[in-house]
Phi, psi and omega in degrees: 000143160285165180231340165210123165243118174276104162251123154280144178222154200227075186324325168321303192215122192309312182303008145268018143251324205308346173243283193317315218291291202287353168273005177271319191289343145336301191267331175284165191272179181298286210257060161249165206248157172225106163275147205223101196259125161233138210242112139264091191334124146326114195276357177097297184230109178333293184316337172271268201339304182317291161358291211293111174324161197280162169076036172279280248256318166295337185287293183286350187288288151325300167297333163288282177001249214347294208293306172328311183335280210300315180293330207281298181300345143332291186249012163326307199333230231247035169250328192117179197275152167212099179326150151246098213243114190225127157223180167255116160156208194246130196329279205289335217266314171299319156290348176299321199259347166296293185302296216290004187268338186221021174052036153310157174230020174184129172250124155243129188240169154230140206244128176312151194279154194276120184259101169319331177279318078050258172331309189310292209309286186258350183114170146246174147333280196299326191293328198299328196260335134334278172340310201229354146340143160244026178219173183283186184224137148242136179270071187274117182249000000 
C-alpha cells in the first residue's frame, strides 16, 4: 500500500479518472492520501498567447480548481478525502515535479490506447512520466 498517490486528472475526458480513481483507492493504505492534480498546459508560445483575452491562463487556472473542487466532493464519500492540486506547465514534466512536491509515492495515471502517428509526433504523457519517474507508476487504461 501506498501513503500519497498522485492522479492527474483531465476534466475534458472523464476517463481519465473514471478507471485510474478507482485503482488509485486501491493502491492506497487506509490513512493515506490521493491528491488529484489538473494541469493547464503550457501554451508554449508568446504568439498563441498574444491571440488569448488577457488573464485566459488564470481564468483557467480557477476554473479547473472548480471543477476539481466539485469532482473531488463527488466522489469523496466513504472513500476518504481527495487533496486538489492545479499547476501550470507542460503535462509530463509537471506531474513529475507535483510529486516530488508532496513526496507521492505512486502516480496512477490513465492512458489511451496508443495511435502510433500521434506517439512518433508528440509522444505520450504517461510514456513521458514512466520513463523519467523515480517512484512507481501505474498506467491504467
Amino acid at each position: 500500500m501506498f501513503d500519497k498517490v498522485l492522479l492527474p486528472v483531465d476534466l475534458n475526458h472523464p476517463a481519465s479518472w473514471e478507471k485510474a480513481l478507482p485503482a488509485a483507492r486501491r493502491c492506497v493504505s487506509d490513512a493515506g492520501e490521493i491528491h488529484l492534480l489538473g494541469i493547464v498546459h503550457d501554451l508554449g508560445s508568446a504568439m498563441i498567447a498574444s491571440f488569448l483575452p488577457e488573464g485566459f491562463e488564470k481564468k483557467a487556472m480557477e476554473t479547473l480548481k472548480q471543477g476539481l473542487l466539485d469532482l473531488a466532493a463527488k466522489e469523496e464519500g466513504a472513500h476518504g478525502k481527495l487533496e486538489v492540486h492545479v499547476a501550470h506547465g507542460h503535462i509530463p514534466e509537471t506531474i513529475l515535479r507535483v510529486a516530488d512536491q508532496i513526496s507521492a509515492d505512486l502516480v496512477v495515471m490513465a492512458s489511451h490506447p496508443p495511435h502510433e502517428l500521434q506517439t512518433m509526433l508528440v509522444g505520450s504523457s504517461a510514456d513521458k512520466v514512466v520513463r523519467h519517474a523515480t517512484i512507481p507508476v501505474l498506467v491504467v487504461r
